[in-house]
C-alpha positions in Angstrom: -7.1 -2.6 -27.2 -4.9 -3.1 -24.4 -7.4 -5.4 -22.5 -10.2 -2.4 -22.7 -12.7 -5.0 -24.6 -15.5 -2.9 -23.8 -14.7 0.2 -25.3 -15.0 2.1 -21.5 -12.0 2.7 -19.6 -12.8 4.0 -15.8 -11.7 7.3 -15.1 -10.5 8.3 -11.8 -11.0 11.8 -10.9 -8.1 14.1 -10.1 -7.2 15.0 -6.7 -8.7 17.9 -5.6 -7.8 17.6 -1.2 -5.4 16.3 0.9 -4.8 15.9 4.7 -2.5 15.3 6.7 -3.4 13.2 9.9 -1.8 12.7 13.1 -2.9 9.5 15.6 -6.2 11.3 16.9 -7.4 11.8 13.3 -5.9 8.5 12.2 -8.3 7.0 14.9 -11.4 9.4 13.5 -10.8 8.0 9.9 -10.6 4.3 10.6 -14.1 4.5 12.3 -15.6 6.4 9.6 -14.8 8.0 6.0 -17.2 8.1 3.5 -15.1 8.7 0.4 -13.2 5.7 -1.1 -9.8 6.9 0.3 -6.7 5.2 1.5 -4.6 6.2 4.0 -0.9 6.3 3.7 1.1 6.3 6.4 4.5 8.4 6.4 6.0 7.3 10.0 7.3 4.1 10.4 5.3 3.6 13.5 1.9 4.6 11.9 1.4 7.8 13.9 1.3 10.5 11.0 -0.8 9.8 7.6 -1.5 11.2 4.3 -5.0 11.5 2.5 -5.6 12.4 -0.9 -8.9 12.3 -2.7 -11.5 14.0 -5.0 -14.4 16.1 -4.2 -17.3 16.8 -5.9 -18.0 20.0 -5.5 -20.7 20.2 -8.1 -23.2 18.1 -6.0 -24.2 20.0 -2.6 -24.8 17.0 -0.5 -21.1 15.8 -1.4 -19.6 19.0 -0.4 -21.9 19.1 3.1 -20.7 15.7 3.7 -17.2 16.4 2.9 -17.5 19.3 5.3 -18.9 17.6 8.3 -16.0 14.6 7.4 -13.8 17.0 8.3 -15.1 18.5 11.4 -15.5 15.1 12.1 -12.0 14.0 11.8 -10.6 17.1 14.5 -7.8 18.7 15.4 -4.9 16.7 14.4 -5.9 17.2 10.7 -3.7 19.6 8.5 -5.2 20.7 5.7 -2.9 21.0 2.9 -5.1 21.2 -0.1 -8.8 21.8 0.1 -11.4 23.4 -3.0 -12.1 26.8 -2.7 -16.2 25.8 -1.9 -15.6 23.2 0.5 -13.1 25.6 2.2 -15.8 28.3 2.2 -18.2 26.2 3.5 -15.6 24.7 6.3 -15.4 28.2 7.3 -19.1 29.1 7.4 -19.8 26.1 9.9 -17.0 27.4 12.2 -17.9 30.8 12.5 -21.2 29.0 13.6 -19.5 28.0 16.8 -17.7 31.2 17.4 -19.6 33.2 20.1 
């Protein structure tokens, strides 16, 4: 049984996104991020950062959220892989503030 005494073992999902953050959107995450994600750092002096996560894209509220998270998180944020909805969407809001 391997210590599993209840029969249920917790799944995580896959990861579906990650980011790559520079200081600015280092700062941005530490005051607010709304998955349960852990930032890695890949400098030695804590100024570049990688995020890896999962988003459910089969709730619409998650995939909003996840959307304005990333607005939310700026410029200094690389997207390196992102779900084909939540990338459609991402799009959608900024041709919103195209004029």
């Amino acid at each position: 049984m391997c210590g599993d005494h209840y029969g249920v073992w917790a799944q995580t999902p896959p990861t579906n996104f990650t980011l790559v953050l520079g200081v600015a959107a280092i700062g941005q995450f530490k005051k607010f991020h709304p998955f349960r994600l852990l930032l890695a750092y890949t400098s030695p002096f804590q100024t570049a950062a990688q995020v890896s996560g999962y988003i459910d894209v089969t709730d619409p509220q998650t995939v909003t959220a996840a959307v304005s998270w990333l607005l939310f998180l700026g410029d200094d944020c690389q997207i390196k892989v992102l779900p084909p909805l939540v990338k459609q969407q991402l799009q959608q809001r900024l041709r919103q503030y195209v004029f």
